[in-house]
C-alpha positions as CSV (number, residue, x, y, z in Angstrom):
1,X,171.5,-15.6,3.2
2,X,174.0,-13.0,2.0
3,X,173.2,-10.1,-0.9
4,X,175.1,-8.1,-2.4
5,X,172.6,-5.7,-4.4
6,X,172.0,-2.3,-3.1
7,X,167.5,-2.1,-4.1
8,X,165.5,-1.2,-1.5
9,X,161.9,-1.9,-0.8
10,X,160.8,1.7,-1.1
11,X,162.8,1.7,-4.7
12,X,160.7,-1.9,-5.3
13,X,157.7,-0.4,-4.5
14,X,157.8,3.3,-6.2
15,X,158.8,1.4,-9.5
16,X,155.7,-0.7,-9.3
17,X,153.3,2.1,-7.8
18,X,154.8,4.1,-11.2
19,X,153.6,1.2,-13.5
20,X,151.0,0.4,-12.1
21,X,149.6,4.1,-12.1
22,X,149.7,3.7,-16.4
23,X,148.0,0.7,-16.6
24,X,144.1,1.0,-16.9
25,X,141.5,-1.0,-15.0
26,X,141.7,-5.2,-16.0
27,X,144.9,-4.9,-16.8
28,X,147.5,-5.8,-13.7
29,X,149.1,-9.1,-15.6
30,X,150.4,-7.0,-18.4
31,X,152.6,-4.6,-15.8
32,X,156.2,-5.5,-16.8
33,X,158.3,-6.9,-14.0
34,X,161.2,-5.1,-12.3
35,X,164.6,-5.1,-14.1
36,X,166.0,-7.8,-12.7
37,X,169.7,-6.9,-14.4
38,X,171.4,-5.7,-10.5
39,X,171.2,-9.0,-9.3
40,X,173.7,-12.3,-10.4
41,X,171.8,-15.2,-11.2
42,X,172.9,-16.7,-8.2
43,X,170.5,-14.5,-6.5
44,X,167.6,-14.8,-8.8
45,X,168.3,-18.6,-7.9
46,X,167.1,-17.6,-4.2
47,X,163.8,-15.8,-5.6
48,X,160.4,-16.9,-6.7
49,X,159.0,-13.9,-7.8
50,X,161.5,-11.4,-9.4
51,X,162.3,-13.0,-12.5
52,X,159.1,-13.8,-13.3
53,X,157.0,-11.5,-15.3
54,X,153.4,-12.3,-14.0
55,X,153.8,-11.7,-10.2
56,X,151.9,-8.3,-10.0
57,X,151.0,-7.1,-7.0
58,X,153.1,-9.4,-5.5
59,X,156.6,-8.5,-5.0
60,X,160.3,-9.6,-4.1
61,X,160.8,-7.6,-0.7
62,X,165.2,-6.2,-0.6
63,X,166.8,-5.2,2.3
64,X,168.5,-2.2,2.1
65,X,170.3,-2.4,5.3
66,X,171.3,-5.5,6.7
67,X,172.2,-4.2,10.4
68,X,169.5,-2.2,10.5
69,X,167.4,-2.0,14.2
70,X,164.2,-0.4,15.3
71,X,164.9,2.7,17.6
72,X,163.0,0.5,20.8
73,X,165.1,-2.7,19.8
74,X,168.9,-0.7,20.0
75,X,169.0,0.0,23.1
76,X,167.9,-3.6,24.4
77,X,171.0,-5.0,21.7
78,X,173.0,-2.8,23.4
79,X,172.5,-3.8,26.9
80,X,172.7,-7.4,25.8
81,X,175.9,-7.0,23.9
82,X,177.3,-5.3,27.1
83,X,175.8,-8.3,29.8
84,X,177.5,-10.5,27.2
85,X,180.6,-9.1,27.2
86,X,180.9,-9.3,30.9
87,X,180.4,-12.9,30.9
88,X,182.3,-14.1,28.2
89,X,185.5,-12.3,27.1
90,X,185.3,-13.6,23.5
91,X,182.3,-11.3,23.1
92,X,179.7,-14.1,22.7
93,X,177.1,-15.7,25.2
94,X,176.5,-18.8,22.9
95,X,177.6,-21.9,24.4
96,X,178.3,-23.6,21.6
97,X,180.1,-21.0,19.8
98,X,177.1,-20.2,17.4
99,X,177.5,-16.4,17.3
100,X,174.6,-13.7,18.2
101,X,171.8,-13.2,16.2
102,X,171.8,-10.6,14.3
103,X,168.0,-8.2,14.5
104,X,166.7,-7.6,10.3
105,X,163.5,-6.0,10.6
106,X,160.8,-4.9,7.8
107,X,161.1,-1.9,6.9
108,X,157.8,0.0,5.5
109,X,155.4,2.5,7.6
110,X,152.0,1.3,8.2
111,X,150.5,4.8,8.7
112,X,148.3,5.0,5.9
113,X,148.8,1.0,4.1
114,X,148.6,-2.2,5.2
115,X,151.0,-5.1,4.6
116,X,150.9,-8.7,3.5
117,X,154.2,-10.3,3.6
118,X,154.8,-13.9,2.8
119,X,157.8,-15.8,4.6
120,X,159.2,-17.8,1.9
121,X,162.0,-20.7,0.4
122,X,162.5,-20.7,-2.6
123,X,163.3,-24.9,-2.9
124,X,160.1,-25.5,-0.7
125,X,157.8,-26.9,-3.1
126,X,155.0,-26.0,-0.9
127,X,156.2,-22.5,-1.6
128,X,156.5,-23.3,-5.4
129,X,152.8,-24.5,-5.4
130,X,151.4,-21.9,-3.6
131,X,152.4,-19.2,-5.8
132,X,149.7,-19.0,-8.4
133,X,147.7,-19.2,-5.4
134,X,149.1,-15.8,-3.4
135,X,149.0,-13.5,-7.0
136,X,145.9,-14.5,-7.4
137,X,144.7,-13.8,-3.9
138,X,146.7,-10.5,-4.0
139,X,145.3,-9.6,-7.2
140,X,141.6,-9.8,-5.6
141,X,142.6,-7.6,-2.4
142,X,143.8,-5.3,-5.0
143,X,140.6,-4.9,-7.2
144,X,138.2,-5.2,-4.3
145,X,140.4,-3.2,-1.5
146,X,138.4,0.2,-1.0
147,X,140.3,3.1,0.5
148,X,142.9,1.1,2.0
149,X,145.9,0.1,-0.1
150,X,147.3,-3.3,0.9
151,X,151.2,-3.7,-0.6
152,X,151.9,-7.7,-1.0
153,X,155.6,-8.8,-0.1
154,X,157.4,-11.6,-0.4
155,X,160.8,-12.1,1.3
156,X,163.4,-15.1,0.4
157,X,164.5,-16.5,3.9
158,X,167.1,-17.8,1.6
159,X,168.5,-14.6,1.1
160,X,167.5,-13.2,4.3
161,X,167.9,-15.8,7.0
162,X,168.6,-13.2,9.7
163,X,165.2,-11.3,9.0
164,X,163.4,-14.5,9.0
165,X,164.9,-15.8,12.4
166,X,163.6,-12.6,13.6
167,X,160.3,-13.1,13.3
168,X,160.5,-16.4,14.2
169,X,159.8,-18.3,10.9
170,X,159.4,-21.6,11.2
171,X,157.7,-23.1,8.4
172,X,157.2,-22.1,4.7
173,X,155.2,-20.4,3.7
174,X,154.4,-18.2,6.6
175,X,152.4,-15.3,5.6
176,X,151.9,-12.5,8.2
177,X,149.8,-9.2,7.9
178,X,150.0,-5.7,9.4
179,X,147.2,-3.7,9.3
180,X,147.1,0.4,9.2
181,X,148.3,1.7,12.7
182,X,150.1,-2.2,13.6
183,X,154.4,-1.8,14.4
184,X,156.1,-3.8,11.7
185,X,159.1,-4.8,14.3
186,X,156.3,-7.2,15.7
187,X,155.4,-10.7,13.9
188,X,152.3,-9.2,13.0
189,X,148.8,-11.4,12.4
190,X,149.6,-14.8,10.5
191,X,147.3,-15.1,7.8
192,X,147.7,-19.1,6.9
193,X,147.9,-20.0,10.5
194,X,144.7,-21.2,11.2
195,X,142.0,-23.4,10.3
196,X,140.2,-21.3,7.2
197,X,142.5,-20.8,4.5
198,X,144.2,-17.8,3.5
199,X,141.5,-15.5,1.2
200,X,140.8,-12.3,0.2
201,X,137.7,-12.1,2.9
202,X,140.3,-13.7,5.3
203,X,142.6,-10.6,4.8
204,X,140.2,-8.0,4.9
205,X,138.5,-9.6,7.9
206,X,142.4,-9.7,10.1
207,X,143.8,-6.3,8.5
208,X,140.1,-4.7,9.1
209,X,140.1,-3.6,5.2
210,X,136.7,-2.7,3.1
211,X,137.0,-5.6,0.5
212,X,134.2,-5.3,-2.4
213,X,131.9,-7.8,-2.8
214,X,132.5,-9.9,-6.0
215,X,130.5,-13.0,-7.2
216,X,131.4,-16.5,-7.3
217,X,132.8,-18.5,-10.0
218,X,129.5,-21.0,-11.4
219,X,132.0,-24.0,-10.3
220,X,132.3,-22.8,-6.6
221,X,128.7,-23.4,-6.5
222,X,126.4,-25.8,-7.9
223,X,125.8,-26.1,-11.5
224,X,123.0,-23.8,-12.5
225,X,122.4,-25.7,-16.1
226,X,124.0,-28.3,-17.9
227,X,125.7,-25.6,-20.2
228,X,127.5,-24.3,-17.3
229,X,128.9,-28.1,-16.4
230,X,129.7,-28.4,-20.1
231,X,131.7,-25.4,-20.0
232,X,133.5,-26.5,-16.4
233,X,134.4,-30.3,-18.0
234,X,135.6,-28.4,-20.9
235,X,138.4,-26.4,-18.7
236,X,138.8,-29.2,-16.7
237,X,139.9,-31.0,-20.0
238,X,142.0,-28.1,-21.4
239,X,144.1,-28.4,-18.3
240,X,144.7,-32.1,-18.6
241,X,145.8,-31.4,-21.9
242,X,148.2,-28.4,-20.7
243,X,149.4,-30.8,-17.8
244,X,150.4,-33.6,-20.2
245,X,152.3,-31.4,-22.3
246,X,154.4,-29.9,-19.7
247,X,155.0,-33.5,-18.3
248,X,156.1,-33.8,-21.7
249,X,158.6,-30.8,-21.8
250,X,160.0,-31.8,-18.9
251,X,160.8,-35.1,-20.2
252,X,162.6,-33.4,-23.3
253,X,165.4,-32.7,-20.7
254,X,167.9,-35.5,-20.6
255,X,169.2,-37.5,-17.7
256,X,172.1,-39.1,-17.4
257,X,173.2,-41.6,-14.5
258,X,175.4,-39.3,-12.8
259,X,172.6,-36.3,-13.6
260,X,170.2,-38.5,-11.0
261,X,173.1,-38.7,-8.5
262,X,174.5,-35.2,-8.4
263,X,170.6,-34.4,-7.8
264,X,170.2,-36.6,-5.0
265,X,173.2,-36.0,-3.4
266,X,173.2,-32.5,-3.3
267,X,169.4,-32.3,-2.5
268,X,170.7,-34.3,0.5
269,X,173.7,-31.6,1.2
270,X,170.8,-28.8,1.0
271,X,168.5,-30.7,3.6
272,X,171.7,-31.3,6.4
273,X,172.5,-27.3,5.6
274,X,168.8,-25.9,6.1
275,X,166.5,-28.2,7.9
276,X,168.4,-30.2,10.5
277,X,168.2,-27.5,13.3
278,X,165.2,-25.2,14.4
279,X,165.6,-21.5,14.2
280,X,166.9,-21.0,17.1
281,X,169.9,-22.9,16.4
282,X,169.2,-26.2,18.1
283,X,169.1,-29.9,17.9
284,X,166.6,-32.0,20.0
285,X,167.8,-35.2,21.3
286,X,164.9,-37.0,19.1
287,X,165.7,-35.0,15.7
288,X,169.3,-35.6,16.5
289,X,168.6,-39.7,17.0
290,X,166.3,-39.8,13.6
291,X,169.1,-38.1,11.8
292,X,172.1,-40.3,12.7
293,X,169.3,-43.6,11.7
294,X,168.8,-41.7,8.6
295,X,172.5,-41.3,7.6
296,X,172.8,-45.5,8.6
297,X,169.9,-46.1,6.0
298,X,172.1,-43.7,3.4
299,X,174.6,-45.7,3.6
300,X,173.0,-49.4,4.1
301,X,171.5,-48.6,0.8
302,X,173.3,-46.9,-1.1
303,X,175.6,-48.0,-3.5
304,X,179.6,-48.7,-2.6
305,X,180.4,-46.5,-5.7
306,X,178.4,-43.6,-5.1
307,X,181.1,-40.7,-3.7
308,X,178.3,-39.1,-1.5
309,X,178.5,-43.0,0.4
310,X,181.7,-43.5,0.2
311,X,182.4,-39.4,1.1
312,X,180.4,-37.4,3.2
313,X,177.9,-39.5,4.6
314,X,180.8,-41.8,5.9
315,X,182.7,-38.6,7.2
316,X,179.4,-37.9,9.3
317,X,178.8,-40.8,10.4
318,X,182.0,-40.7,12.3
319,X,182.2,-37.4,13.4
320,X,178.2,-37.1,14.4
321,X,179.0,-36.2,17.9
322,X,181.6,-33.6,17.4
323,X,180.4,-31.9,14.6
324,X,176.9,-32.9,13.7
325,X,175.2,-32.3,16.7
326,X,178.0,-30.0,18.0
327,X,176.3,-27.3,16.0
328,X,174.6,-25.8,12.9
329,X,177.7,-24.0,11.7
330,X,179.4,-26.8,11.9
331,X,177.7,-29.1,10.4
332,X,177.4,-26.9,7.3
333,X,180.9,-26.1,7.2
334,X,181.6,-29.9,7.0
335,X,178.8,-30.1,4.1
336,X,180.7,-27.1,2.4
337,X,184.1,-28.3,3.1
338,X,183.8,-31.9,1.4
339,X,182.4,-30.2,-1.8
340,X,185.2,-28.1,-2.0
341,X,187.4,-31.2,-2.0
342,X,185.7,-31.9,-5.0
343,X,186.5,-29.2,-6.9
344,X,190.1,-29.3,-6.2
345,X,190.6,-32.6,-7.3
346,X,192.9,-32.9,-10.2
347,X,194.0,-35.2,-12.7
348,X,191.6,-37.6,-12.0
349,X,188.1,-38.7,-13.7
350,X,186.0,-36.7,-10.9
351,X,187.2,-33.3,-12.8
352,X,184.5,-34.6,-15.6
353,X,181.6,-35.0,-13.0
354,X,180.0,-32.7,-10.5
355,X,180.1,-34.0,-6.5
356,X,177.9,-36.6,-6.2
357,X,178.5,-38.5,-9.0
358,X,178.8,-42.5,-8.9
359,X,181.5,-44.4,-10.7
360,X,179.6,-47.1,-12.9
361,X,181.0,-48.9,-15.3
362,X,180.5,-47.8,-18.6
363,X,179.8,-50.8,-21.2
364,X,177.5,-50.8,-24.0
365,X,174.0,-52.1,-23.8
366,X,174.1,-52.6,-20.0
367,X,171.6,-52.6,-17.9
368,X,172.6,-50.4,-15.1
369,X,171.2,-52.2,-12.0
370,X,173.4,-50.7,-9.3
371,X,171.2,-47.2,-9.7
372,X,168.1,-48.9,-9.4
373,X,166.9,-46.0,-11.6
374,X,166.7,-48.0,-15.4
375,X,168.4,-46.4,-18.1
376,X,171.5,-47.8,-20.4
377,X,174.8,-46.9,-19.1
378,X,176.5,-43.9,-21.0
379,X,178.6,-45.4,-24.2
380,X,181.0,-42.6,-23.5
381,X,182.4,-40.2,-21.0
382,X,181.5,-37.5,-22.7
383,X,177.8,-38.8,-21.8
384,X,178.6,-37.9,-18.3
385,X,180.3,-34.9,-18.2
386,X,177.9,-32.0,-16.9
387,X,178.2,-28.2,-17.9
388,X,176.5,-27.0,-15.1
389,X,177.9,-25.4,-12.0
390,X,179.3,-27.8,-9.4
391,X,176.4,-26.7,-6.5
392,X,173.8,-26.7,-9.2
393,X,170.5,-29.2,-10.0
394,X,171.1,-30.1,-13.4
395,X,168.5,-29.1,-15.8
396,X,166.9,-32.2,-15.8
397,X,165.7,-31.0,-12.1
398,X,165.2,-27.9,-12.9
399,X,164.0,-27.3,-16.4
400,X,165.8,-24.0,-16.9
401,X,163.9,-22.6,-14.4
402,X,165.2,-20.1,-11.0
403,X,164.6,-21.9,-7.4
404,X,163.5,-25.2,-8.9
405,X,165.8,-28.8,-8.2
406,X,165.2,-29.8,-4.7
407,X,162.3,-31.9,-4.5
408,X,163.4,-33.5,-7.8
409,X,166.3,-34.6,-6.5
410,X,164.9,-35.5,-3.3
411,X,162.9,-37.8,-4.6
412,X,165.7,-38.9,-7.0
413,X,167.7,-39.7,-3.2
414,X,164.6,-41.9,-2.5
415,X,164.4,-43.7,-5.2
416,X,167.9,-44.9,-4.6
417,X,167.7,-45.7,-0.9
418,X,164.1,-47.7,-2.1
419,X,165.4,-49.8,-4.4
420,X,168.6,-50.4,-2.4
421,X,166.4,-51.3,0.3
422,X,164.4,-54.0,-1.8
423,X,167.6,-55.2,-3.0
């Protein structure tokens, strides 16, 4: 949750307001993005929305400073770090050694606009699927809003973990509005929390915003003539089409045994790093009990060959007690710390493999049964050898695409354990 670029939001948002103000009614898909040049690629990684070109209104929300506190939240810090002090001579009050949360607050005034700001992560695929759905939503508030501006925001809780603990994000996405006159160091109103779905009459009805009345598409309704149900089982069939041929791009991107692997394992990696403990740091006994029957499937299923067994999952199952459950830091670290062993290997075949690959036998015209996933082994090494990055999806997962990878190798991990199972 670390960045190293220097934008701001009011930067973010005076570049938009500046495009936006030459582009003439009907025309909001055609404003060009930000330039995304300051930030590495490691950091675009983290975002849904700032690499992509077709995002207006919506946009990427940076925080300028990372210690930053609201005047009425200092002073309470302050007496807390003090009472903390007096207790524990190390400086923190944590128990387990976690260290103090550190307070990242929103920074925008609400005097005169109201804010939408969507909670995100950027491997959550609910996050991923919902993101045609929040332009378009922002897009209506923004042609029907009258008087009231409403900015749309949307902040990586990969990149900011600290600003997301703060308002207590739990789930993804969590969308949360502020209306003219509302403090943003508060959680705000949360727009997707209830039982009607997020909309543009939703919004204005929470954020009390004027919202233009607009008609409804003929297919939201009943069909008025059979012209109109032509025209809607003709979209209907343009989008089958425009579905089969992105399945089919995707399936231009090769795969390779060890491809499938490194997915799954490091999918699995990702999960024990982000979604083992709450956001307040802790473990329940229950979660804790689920997890260590989880890493006994792993490793009942998997096979002998596969490092990730044979590695970490091993090294957790025999230090769950002191290390697992002993804290959140600490379970990462151990995560971290046996892909690092990885990298240093040397002189040995791993070098031509990112972590998590499995040592198969490589024989011509061989079923590879041990995968459980199909496929001929490689012919060669150099069939195996990966050019991407070690902590990377390969771009069989992620089709050259920013924040994509983790559901595909999810549900490469399951398809191993499942066939392991049955076998």
């Amino acid at each position: 949750g670390t960045m190293t670029s220097n934008v701001d939001a009011a930067d973010v948002q005076a570049s938009a307001e500046s495009r936006n103000g030459n582009e003439g009614e009907g025309s909001e898909s055609s404003v060009a993005p930000l330039k995304h040049s300051r930030f590495t690629k490691e950091e675009l990684d983290s975002m849904l929305y700032e690499w992509d070109e077709g995002t207006y209104p919506i946009q990427e929300y940076h925080v300028k400073d990372s210690g930053q506190q609201p005047p009425k939240a200092a002073a309470a810090k302050d007496n807390a770090s003090d009472a903390a002090s007096s207790k524990n001579s190390t400086g923190s009050s944590s128990s387990d050694g976690e260290e103090d949360e550190v307070k990242v607050y929103l920074d925008f005034s609400t005097d005169e606009e109201a804010y939408v700001v969507m909670f995100y992560q950027p491997w959550c695929p609910h996050c991923q699927d919902y993101k045609p759905t929040y332009i378009e939503i922002g897009k209506a508030v923004t042609r029907r809003t009258v008087g009231t501006k409403v900015n749309f925001y949307a902040v990586s809780c990969e990149l900011y973990e600290h600003m997301c603990h703060t308002y207590e994000i739990s789930g993804y996405p969590t969308i949360l509005g502020y209306a003219v006159g509302s403090d943003p160091y508060s959680r705000g109103i949360e727009l997707n929390g209830g039982e009607d779905s997020m909309s543009p009459d939703l919004i204005g009805d929470l954020l009390s915003i004027e919202l233009a009345n607009e008609a409804l598409d003929a297919w939201e309704s009943s069909y008025s003539n059979s012209e109109d149900r032509r025209n809607r089982q003709k979209e209907k069939k343009e989008e089958g089409t425009k579905a089969a041929e992105l399945k089919k791009e995707w399936q231009s991107f090769p795969s390779t045994v060890n491809d499938r692997y490194h997915n799954a394992g490091l999918s699995l990696a990702f999960a024990l790093k982000s979604g083992v403990y709450d956001r307040f740091g802790k473990l329940r006994d229950d979660r804790a009990l689920v997890l260590s029957d989880f890493l006994d499937l792993v490793d009942w299923t998997t096979p002998q060959a596969w490092t990730v067994r044979t590695g970490l999952v091993k090294e957790l199952r025999l230090r769950f007690h002191d290390v697992v459950v002993a804290g959140k830091s600490r379970l990462a670290d151990m995560v971290e710390h046996n892909q690092d062993m990885h990298e240093e290997i040397k002189g040995d075949g791993a070098l031509d493999h990112l972590w998590g690959h499995i040592d198969v036998p490589r024989r011509q015209k061989r079923r590879n049964m041990v995968t459980g996933l199909g496929g001929d082994v490689p012919d060669g090494k150099k069939n195996d050898v990966v050019k991407l990055r070690n902590r990377k999806w390969t771009e069989s997962c992620t089709h050259s695409k920013p924040a994509m990878g983790f559901t595909c190798g999810l549900w490469d991990l399951f398809h191993i354990i499942t066939i392991g199972a049955s076998m």
